[in-house]
C-alpha positions in Angstrom: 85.7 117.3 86.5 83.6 114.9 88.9 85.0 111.3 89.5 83.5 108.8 87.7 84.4 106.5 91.4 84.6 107.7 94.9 84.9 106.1 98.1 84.5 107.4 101.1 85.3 105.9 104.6 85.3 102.2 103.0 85.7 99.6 105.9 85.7 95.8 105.4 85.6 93.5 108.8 85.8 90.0 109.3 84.9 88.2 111.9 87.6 85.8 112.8 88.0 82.9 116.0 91.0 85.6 117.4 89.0 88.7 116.7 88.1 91.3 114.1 90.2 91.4 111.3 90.4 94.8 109.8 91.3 94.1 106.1 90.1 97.5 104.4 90.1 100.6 107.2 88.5 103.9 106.5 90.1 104.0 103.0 88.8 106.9 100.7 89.5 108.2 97.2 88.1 108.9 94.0 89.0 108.5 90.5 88.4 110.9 87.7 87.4 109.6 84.0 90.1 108.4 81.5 92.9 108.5 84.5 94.3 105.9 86.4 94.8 105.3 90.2 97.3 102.8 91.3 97.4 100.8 94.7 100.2 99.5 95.9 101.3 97.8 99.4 102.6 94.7 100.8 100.4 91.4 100.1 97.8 91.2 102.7 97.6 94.9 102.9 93.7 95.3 101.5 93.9 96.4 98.1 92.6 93.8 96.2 89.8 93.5 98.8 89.0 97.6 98.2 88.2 96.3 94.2 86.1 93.5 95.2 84.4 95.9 97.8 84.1 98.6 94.8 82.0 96.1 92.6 79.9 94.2 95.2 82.2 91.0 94.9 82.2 91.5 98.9 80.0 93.5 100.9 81.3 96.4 102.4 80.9 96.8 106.9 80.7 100.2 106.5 81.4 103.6 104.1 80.0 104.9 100.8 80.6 103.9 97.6 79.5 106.3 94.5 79.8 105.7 90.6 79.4 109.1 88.5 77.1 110.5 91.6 75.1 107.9 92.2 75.5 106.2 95.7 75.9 102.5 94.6 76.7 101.6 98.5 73.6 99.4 99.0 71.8 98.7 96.0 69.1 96.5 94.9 70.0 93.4 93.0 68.7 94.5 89.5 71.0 97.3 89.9 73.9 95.6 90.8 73.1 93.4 87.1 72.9 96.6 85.8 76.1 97.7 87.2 78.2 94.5 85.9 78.2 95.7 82.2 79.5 99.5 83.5 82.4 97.7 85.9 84.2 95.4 85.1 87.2 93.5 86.9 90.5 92.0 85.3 91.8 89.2 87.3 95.2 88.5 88.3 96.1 84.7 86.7 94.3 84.4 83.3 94.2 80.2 83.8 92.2 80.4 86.7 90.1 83.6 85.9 88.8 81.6 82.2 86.8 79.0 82.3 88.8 75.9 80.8 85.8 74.4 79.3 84.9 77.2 76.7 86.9 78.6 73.5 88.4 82.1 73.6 84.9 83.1 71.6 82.8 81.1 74.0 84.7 83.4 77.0 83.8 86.7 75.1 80.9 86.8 73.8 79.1 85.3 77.4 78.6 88.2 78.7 76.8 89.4 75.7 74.4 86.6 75.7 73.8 87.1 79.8 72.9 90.9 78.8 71.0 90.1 75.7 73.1 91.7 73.6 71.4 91.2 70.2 71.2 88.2 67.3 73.7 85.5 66.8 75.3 87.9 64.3 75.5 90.7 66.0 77.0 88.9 69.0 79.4 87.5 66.5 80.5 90.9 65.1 80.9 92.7 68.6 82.9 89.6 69.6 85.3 89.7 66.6 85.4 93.8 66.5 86.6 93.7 70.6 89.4 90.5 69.5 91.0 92.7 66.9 90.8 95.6 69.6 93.1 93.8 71.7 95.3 91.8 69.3 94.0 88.4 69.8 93.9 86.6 66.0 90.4 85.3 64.9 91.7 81.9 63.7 92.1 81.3 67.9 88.5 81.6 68.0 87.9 78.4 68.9 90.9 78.0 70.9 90.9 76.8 74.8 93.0 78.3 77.6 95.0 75.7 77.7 96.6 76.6 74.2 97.0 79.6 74.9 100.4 81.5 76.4 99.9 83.7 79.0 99.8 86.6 77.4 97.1 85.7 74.9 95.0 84.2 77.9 95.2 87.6 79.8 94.2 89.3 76.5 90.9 87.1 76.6 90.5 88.4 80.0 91.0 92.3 79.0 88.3 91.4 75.5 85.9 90.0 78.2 86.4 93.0 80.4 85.7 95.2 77.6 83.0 93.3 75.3 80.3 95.1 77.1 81.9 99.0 77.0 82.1 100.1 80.5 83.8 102.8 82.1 85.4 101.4 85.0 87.7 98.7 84.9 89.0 97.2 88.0 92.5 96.0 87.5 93.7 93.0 90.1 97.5 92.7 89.4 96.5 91.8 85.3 100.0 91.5 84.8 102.1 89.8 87.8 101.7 86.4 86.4 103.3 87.2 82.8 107.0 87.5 81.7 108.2 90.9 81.6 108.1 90.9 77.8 104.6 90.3 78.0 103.7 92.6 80.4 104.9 95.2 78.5 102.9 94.4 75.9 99.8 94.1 78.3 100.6 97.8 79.9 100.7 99.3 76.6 97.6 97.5 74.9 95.9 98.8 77.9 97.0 102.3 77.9 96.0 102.4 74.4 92.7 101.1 74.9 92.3 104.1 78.1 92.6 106.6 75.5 90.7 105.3 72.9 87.6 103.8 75.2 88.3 106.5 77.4 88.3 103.8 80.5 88.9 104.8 83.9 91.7 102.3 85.7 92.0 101.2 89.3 95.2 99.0 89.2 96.0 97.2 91.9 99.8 95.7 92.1 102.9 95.4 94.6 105.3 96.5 91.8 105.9 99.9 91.7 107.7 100.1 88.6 104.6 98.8 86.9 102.1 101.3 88.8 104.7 104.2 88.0 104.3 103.5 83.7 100.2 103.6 83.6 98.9 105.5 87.0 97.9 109.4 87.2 98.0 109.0 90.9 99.3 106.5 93.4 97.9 105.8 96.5 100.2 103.3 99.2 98.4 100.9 101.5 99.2 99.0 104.7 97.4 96.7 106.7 93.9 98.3 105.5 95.1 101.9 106.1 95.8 104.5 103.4 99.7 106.0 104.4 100.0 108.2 101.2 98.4 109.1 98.2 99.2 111.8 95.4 100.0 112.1 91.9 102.5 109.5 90.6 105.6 111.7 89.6 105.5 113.2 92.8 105.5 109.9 94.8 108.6 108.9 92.9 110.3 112.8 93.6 109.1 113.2 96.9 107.9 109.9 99.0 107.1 111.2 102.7 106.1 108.3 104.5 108.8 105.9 105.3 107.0 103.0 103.9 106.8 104.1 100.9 110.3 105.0 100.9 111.1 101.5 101.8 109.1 100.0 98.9 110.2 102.7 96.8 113.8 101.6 97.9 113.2 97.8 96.3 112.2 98.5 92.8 115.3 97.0 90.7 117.0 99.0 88.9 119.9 98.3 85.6 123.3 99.8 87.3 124.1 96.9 89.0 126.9 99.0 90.8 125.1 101.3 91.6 123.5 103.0 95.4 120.1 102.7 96.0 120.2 102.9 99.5 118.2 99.9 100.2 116.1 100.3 103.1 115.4 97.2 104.8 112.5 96.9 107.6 112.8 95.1 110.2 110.8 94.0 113.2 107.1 92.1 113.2 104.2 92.6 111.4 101.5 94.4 113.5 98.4 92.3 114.2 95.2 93.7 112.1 93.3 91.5 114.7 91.3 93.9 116.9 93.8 96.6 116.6 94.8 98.9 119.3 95.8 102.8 118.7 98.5 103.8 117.4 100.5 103.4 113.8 100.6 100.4 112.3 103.5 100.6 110.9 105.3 102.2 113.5 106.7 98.3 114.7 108.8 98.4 111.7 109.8 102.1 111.4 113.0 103.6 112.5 111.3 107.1 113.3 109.3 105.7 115.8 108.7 107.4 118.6 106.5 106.7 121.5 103.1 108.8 120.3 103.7 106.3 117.4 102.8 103.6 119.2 99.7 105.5 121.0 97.7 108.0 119.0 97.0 107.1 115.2 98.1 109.5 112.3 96.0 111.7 110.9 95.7 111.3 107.2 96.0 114.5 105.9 97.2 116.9 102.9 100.5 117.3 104.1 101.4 119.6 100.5 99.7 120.6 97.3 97.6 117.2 96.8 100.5 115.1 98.9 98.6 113.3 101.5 99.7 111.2 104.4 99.1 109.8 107.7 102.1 109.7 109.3 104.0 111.4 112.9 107.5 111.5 111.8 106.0 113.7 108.8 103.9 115.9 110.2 107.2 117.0 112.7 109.4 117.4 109.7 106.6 119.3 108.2 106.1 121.9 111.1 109.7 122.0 111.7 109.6 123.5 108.2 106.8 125.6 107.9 108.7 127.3 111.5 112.1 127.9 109.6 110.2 129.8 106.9 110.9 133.5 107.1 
């Protein structure tokens, strides 16, 4: 099956008074239809920027970008309008993302009116037909965000997403700002509405218990740099790269006498200004070793579909692969 996304090499610069910031670093991936690809990292760490990058909120210093074949990487403006009702983006805080001055029908049917969607009435009907899609009663119809809790407000986001059928939904931590009751109910209205839409996902969080209930694959970011990526069960089985091991290490969990084995990191961040060689992680990683802090990682398929960039794994690999008979 071809990905309905693919990126390859994405890079995203900016030019700052200290030097070259390198928020999104040679990232690739793709994503095939109806699946899910989470991204997970630190805050700061370039995922959200990789969405905004995908849908031309920001434009890209360098890399391809291709949506079911078709390299969208520098496109005209009348098809980037053309692109908006196919991709869509669901923002992180639902009170800042809605406009406070129009009602939750207002909200959903603009981007119906802004594609020429049809009559009054047919506007109407799509509106109501997407707000019983995603559990949102009609008598709030004329409802503001302010009277809304959070959980119907991120709804109106997902209905606003959606109103316009596209296939690829960008998802910007939809549910960090809501109670854990209500996010919940978020994940599950959306995996619902995958299957029955057949949406492709890119969700973007720093909770890995979330990112582990809705993703086919996970892919783990830090400071712009893609450190692992493969499908989500294994990443919970069998993390290889010690960051991931260490975030994997802080999810919570109910046995409140029980071992995790926390792993703490210590040490400073590493500059993304103008960065030299080397791993940028390896500051903060107890396998560090001097070719750490020298030669970058190659990000490679370290298994069957497990890839990662990383020293200390690719030694424990080939001391494995020389023990086998």
């Amino acid at each position: 099956m071809e990905p309905v996304l693919e990126v390859r090499n994405l890079k995203k610069y900016f030019d700052t008074p200290g030097g070259r910031l390198h928020a999104v670093d040679d990232v690739s991936f793709s994503v095939k239809k109806k699946q899910t690809l989470g991204i997970v990292g630190e805050s700061g760490c370039g995922k959200s920027t990789v969405g905004r990058l995908v849908l031309h909120l920001l434009d890209h210093t360098g890399g391809e970008i291709f949506y079911n074949g078709e390299n969208i990487s520098k496109i005209s403006s009348k098809r980037r309008y053309e692109l908006c009702s196919q991709m869509q983006m669901i923002f992180q805080d639902p009170m800042s993302s809605l406009d406070p001055r129009m009602t939750v029908f207002q909200t959903i049917a603009e981007p119906l009116v802004i594609f020429k969607y049809g009559s009054k009435d047919k506007i109407a009907s799509r509106v109501y037909e997407i707000m019983d899609t995603v559990g949102i009663a009609r008598r709030l119809r004329d409802s503001y965000p302010h009277e809304l809790d959070g959980g119907r407000r991120q709804r109106v986001g997902i209905a606003r997403a959606l109103v316009l059928c596209p296939q690829v939904i960008i998802c910007d931590e939809p549910v960090s700002a809501l109670d854990v009751s209500i996010q919940a109910q978020i994940l599950n209205l959306m995996q619902d509405l995958q299957a029955h839409m057949e949406l492709t996902y890119l969700f973007i969080t720093h909770d890995l218990s979330v990112v582990r209930y809705i993703s086919h694959e996970i892919m783990v970011m830090y400071l712009g740099k893609v450190v692992e990526h493969c499908e989500a069960k294994e990443l919970f089985r069998f993390p290889l790269h010690p960051y991931t091991k260490a975030l994997l290490s802080a999810v919570p969990v109910p046995d409140v006498d029980g071992n995790k084995g926390r792993i703490l990191l210590k040490g400073e961040i590493t500059s993304p200004i103008d960065r030299a060689p080397g791993c940028r992680f390896a500051a903060r990683c107890v396998h560090a070793k001097e070719k750490c802090f020298k030669e970058n990682p190659r990000y490679r398929e370290i298994q069957n579909g497990h890839r990662a960039a990383c020293h200390y794994v690719e030694e424990i690999n080939h001391m494995k692969e020389e023990e086998k008979p």
